[in-house]
TIKEVEX-774090 format. One record per residue: residue number from 1; residue in one letter; x, y, z of N, C-alpha, C in turn. Coordinates in steps of 0.2 Angstrom, whole numbers, plus 5000, padded with zeros to 4 digits. Layout:
N
{resi: NUM&resn: a&nu: X&nv: Y&nw: Z&cau: X&cav: Y&caw: Z&cu: X&cv: Y&cw: Z}
...
//
This chain:
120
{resi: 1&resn: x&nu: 5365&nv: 4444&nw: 4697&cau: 5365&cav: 4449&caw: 4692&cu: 5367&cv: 4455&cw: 4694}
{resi: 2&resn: x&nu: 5370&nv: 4461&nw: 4690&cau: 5373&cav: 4466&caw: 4692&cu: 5370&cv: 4471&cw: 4687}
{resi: 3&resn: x&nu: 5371&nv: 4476&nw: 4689&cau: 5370&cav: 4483&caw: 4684&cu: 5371&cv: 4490&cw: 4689}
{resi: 4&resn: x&nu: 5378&nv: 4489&nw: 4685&cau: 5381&cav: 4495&caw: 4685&cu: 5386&cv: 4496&cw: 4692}
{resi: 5&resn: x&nu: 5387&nv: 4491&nw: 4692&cau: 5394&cav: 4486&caw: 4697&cu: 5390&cv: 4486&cw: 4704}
{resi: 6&resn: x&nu: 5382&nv: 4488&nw: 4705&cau: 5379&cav: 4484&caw: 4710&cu: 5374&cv: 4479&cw: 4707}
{resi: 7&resn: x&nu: 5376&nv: 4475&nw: 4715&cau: 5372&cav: 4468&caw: 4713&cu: 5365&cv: 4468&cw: 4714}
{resi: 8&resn: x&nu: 5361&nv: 4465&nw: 4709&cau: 5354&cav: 4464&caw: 4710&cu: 5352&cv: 4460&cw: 4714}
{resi: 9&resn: x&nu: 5347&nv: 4459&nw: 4717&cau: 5342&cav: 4454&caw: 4723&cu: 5340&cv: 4449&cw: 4718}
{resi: 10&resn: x&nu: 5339&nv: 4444&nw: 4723&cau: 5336&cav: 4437&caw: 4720&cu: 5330&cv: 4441&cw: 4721}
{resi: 11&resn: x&nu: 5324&nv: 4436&nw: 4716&cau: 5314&cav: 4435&caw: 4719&cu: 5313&cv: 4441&cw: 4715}
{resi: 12&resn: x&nu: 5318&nv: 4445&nw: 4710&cau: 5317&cav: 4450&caw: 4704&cu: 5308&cv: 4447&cw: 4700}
{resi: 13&resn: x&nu: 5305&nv: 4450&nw: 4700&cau: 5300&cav: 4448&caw: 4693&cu: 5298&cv: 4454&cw: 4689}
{resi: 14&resn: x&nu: 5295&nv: 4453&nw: 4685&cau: 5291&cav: 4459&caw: 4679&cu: 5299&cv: 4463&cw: 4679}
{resi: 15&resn: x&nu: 5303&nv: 4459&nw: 4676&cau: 5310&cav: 4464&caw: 4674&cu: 5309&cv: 4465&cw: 4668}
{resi: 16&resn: x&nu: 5310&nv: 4473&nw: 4669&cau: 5308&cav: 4476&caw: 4661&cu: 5318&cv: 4480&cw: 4662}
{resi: 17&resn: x&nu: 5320&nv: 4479&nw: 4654&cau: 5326&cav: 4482&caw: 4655&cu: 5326&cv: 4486&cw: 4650}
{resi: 18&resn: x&nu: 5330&nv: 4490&nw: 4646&cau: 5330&cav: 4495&caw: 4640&cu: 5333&cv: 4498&cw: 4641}
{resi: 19&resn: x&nu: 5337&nv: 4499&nw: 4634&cau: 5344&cav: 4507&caw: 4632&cu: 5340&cv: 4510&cw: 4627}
{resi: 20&resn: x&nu: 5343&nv: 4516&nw: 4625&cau: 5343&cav: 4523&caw: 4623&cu: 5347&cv: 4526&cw: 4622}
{resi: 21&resn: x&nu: 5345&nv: 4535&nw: 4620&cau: 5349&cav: 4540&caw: 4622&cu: 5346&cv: 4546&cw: 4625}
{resi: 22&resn: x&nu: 5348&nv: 4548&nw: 4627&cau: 5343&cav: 4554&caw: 4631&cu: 5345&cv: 4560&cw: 4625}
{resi: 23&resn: x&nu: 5343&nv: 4566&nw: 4627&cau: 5340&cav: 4570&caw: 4623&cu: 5349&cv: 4575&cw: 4621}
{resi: 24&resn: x&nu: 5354&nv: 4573&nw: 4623&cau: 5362&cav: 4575&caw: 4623&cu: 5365&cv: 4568&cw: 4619}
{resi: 25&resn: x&nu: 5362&nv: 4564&nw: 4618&cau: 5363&cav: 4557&caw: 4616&cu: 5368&cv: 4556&cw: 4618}
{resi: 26&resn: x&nu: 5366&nv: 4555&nw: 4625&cau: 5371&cav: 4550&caw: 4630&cu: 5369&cv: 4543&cw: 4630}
{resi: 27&resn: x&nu: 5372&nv: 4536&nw: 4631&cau: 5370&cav: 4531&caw: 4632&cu: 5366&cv: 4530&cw: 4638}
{resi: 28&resn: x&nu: 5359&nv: 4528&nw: 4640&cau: 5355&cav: 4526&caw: 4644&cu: 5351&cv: 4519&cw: 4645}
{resi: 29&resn: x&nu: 5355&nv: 4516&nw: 4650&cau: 5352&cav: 4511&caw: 4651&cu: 5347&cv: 4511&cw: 4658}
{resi: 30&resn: x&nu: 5342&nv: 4507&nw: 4659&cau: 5336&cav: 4508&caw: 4662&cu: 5334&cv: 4500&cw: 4664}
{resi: 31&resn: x&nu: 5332&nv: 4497&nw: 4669&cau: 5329&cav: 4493&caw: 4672&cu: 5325&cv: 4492&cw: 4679}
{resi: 32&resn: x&nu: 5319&nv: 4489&nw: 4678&cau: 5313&cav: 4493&caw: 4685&cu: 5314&cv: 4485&cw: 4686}
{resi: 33&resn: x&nu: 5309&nv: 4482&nw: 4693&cau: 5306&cav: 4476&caw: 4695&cu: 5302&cv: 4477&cw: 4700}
{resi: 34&resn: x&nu: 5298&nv: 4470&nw: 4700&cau: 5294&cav: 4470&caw: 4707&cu: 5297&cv: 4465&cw: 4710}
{resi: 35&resn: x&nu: 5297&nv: 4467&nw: 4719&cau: 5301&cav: 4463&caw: 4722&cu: 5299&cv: 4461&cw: 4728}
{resi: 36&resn: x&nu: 5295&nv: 4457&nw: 4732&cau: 5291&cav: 4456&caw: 4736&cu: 5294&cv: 4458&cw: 4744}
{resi: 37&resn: x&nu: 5301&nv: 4456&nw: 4743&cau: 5307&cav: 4456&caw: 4750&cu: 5309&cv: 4465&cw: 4749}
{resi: 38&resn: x&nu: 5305&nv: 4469&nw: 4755&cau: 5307&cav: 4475&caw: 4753&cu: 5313&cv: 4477&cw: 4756}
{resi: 39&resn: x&nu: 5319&nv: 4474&nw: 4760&cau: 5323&cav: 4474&caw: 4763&cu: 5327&cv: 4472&cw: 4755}
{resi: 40&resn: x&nu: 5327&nv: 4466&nw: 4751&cau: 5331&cav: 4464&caw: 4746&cu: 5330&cv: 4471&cw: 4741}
{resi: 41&resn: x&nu: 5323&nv: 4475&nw: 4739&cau: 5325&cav: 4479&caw: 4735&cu: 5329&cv: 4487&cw: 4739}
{resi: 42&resn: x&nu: 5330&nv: 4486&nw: 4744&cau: 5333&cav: 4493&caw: 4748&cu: 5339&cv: 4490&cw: 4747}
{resi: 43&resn: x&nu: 5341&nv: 4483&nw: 4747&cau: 5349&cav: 4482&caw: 4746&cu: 5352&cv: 4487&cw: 4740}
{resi: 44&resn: x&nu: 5348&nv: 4488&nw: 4736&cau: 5351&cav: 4490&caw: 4728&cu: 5356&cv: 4496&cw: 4731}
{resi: 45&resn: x&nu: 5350&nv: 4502&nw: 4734&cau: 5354&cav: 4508&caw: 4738&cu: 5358&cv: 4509&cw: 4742}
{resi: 46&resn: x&nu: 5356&nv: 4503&nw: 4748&cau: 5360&cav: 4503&caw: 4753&cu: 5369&cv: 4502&cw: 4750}
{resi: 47&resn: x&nu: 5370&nv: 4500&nw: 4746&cau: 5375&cav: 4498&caw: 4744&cu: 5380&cv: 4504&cw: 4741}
{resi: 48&resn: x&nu: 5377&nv: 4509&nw: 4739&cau: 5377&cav: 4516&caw: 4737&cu: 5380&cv: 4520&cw: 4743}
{resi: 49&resn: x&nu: 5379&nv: 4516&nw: 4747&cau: 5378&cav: 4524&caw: 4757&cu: 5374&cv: 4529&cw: 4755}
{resi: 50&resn: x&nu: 5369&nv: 4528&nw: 4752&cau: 5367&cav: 4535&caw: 4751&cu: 5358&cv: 4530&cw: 4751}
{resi: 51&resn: x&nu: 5355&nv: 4533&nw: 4754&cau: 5348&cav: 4528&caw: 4753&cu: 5344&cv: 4533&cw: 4758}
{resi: 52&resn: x&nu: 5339&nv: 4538&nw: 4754&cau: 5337&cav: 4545&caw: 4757&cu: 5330&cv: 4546&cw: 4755}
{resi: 53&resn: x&nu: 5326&nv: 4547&nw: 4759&cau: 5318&cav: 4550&caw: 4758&cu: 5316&cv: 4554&cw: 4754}
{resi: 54&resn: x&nu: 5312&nv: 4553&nw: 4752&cau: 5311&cav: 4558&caw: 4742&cu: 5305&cv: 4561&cw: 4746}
{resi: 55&resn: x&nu: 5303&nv: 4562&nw: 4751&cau: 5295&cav: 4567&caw: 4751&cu: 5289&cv: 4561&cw: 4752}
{resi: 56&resn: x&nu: 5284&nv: 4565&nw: 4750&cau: 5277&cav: 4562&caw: 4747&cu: 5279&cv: 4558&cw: 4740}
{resi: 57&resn: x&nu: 5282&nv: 4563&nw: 4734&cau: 5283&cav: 4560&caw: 4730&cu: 5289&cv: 4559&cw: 4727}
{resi: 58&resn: x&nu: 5290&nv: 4554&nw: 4722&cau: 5295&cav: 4555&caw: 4717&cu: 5296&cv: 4563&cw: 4713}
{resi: 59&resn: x&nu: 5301&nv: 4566&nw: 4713&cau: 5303&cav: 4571&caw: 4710&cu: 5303&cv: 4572&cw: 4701}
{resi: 60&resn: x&nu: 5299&nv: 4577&nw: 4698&cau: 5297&cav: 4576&caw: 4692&cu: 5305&cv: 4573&cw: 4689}
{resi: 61&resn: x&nu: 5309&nv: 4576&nw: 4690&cau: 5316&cav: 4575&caw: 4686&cu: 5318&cv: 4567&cw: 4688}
{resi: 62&resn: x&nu: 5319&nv: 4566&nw: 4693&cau: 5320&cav: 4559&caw: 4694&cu: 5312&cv: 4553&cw: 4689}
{resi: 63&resn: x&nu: 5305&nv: 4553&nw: 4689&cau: 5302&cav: 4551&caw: 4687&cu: 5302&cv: 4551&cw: 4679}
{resi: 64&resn: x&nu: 5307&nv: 4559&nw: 4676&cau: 5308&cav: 4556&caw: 4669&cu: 5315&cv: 4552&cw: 4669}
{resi: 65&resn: x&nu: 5319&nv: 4556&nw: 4671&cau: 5324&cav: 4550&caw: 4671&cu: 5324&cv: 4543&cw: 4670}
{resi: 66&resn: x&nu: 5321&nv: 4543&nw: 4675&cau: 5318&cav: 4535&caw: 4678&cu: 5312&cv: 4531&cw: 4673}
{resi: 67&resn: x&nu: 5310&nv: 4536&nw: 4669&cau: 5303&cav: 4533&caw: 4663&cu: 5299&cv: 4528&cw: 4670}
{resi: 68&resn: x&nu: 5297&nv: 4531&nw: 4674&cau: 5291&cav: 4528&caw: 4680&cu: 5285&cv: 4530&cw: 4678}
{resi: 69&resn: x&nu: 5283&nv: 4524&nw: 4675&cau: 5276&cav: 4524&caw: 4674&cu: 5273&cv: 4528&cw: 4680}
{resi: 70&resn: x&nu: 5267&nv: 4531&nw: 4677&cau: 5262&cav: 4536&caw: 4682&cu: 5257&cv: 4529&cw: 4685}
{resi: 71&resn: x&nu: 5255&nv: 4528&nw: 4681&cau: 5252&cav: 4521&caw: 4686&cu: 5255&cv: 4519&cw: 4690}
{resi: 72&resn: x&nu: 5259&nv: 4515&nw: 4691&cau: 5264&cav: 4514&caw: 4699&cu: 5264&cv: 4519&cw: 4702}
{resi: 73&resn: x&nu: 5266&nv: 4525&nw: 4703&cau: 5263&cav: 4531&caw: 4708&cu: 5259&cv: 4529&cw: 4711}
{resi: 74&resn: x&nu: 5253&nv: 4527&nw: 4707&cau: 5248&cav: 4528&caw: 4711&cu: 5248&cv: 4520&cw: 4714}
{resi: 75&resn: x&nu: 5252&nv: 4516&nw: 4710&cau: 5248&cav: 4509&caw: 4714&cu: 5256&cv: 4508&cw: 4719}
{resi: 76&resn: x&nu: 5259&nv: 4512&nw: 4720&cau: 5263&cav: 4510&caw: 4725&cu: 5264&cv: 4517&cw: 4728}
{resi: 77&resn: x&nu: 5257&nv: 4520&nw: 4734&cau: 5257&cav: 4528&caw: 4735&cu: 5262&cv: 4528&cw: 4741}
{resi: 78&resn: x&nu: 5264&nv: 4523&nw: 4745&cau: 5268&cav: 4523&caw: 4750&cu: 5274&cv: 4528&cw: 4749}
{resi: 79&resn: x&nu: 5278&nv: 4530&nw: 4755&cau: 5284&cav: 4534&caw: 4754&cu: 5290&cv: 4532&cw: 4750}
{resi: 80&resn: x&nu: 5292&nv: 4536&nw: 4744&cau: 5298&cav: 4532&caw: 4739&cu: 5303&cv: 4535&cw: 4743}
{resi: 81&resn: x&nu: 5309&nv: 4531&nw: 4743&cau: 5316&cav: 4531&caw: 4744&cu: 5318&cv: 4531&cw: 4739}
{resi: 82&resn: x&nu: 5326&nv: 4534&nw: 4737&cau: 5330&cav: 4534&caw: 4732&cu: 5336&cv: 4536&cw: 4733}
{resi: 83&resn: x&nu: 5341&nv: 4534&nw: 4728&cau: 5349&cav: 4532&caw: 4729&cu: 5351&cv: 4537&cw: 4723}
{resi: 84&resn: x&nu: 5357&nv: 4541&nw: 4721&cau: 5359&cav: 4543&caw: 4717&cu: 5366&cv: 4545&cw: 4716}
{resi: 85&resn: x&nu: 5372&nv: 4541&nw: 4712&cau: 5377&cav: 4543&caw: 4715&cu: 5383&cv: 4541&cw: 4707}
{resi: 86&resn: x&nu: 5388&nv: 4543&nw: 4707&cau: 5394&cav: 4545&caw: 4702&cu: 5396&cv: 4539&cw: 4702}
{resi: 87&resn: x&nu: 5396&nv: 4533&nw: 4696&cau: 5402&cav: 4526&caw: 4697&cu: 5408&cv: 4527&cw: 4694}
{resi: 88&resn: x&nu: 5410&nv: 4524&nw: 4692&cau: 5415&cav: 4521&caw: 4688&cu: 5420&cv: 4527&cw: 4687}
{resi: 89&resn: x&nu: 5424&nv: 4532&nw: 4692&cau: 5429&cav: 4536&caw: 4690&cu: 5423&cv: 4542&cw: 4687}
{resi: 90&resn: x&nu: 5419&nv: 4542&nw: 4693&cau: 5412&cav: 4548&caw: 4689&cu: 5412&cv: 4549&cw: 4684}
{resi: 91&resn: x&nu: 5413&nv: 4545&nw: 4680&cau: 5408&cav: 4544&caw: 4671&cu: 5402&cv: 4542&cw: 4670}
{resi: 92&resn: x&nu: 5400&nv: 4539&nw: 4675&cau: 5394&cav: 4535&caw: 4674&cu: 5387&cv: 4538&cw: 4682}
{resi: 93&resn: x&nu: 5384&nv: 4542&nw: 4679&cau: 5376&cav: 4542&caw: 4684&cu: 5372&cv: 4537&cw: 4684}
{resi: 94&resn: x&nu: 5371&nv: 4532&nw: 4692&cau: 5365&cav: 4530&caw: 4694&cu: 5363&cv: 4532&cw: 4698}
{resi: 95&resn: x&nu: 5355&nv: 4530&nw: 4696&cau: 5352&cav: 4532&caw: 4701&cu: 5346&cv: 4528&cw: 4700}
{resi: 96&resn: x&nu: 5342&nv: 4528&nw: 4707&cau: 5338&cav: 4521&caw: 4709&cu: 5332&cv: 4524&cw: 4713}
{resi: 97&resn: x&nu: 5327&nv: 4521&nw: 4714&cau: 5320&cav: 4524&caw: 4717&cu: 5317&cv: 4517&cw: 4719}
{resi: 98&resn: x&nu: 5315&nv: 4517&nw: 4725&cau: 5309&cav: 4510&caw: 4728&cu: 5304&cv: 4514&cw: 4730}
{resi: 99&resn: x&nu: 5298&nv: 4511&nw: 4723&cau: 5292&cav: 4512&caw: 4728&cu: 5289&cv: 4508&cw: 4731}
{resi: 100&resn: x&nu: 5285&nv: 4510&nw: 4736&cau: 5282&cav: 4507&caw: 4741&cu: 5276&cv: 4505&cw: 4741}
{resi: 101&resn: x&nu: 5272&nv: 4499&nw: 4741&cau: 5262&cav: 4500&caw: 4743&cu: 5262&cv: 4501&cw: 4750}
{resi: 102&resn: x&nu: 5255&nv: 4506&nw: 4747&cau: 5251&cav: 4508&caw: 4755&cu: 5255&cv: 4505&cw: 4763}
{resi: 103&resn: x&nu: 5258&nv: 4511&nw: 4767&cau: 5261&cav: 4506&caw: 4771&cu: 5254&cv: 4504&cw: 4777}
{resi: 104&resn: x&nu: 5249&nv: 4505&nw: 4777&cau: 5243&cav: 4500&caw: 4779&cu: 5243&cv: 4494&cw: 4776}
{resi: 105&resn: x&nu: 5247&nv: 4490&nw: 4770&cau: 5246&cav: 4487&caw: 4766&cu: 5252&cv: 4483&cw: 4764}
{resi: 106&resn: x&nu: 5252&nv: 4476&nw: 4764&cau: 5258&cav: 4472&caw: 4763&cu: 5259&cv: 4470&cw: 4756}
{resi: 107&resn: x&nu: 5262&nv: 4471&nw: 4753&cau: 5262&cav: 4470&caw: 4748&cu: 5270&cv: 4472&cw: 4743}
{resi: 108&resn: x&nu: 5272&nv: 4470&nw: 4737&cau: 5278&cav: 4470&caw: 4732&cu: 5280&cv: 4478&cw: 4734}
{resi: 109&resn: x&nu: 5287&nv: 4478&nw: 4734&cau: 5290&cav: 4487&caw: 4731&cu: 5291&cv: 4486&cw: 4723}
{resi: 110&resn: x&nu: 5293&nv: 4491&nw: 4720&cau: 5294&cav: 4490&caw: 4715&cu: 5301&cv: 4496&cw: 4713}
{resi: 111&resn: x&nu: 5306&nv: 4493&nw: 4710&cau: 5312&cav: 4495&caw: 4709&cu: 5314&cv: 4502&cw: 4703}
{resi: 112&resn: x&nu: 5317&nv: 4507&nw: 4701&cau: 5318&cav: 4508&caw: 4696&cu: 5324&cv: 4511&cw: 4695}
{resi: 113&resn: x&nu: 5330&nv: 4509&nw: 4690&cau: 5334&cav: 4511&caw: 4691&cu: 5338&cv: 4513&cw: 4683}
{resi: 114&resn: x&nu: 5344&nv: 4518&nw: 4686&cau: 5343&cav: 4522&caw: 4676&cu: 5350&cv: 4521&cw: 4677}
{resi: 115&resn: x&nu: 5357&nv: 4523&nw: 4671&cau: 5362&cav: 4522&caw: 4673&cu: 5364&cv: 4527&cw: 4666}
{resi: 116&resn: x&nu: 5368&nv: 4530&nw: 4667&cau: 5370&cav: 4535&caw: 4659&cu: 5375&cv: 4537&cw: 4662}
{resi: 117&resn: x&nu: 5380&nv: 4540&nw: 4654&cau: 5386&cav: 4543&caw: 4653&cu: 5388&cv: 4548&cw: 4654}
{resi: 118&resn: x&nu: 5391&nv: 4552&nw: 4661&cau: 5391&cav: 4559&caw: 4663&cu: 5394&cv: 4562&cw: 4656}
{resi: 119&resn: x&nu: 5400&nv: 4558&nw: 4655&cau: 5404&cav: 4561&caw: 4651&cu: 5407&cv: 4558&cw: 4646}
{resi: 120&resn: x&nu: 5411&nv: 4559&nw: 4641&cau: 5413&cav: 4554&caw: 4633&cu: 5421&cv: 4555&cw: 4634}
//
């Protein structure tokens, strides 16, 4: 599977996908997942070069973006990573977030990623 000319990891589950428009009515498309291979969900960004430490938390602007449940915040408090970068002849913004459980704690990441139209 692909989105947004990066390839998605095998062992995907609870794939939720969804389009829109944001509030410029650009076209917005959106897909999260939980992925147990936390190496497989870092592929998404690795793939990008660009794959950088967000803090403590996810960034409010990235979290609306990204429509990330507040729940997962908290059920994955671990250190989130995340990707953000220009495709297709920079018309097109993605951008991607893994969160992590507890790193005392083994357990699924969970993916989020958003994909929209810089420009018409």
């Amino acid at each position: 599977a692909e989105f947004s000319d990066l390839s998605l990891p095998e062992g995907m589950r609870e794939v939720g996908v969804d389009s829109g428009f944001d509030d410029y009515g650009r076209v917005v498309y959106w897909i999260s997942f939980v992925i147990d291979d936390h190496e497989a969900a870092e592929s998404v960004c690795e793939q990008t070069g660009s794959f950088n430490p967000l803090g403590d938390r996810v960034p409010e602007r990235k979290q609306e973006r990204l429509r990330i449940d507040p729940a997962d915040l908290e059920r994955y408090p671990g250190p989130p990573r995340g990707c953000e970068l220009l495709v297709g002849d920079f018309s097109t913004e993605l951008m991607a977030v893994v969160l992590y459980p507890d790193p005392s704690e083994e357990g699924p990441a969970k993916v989020y990623m958003s994909e929209y139209e810089v420009s018409r």
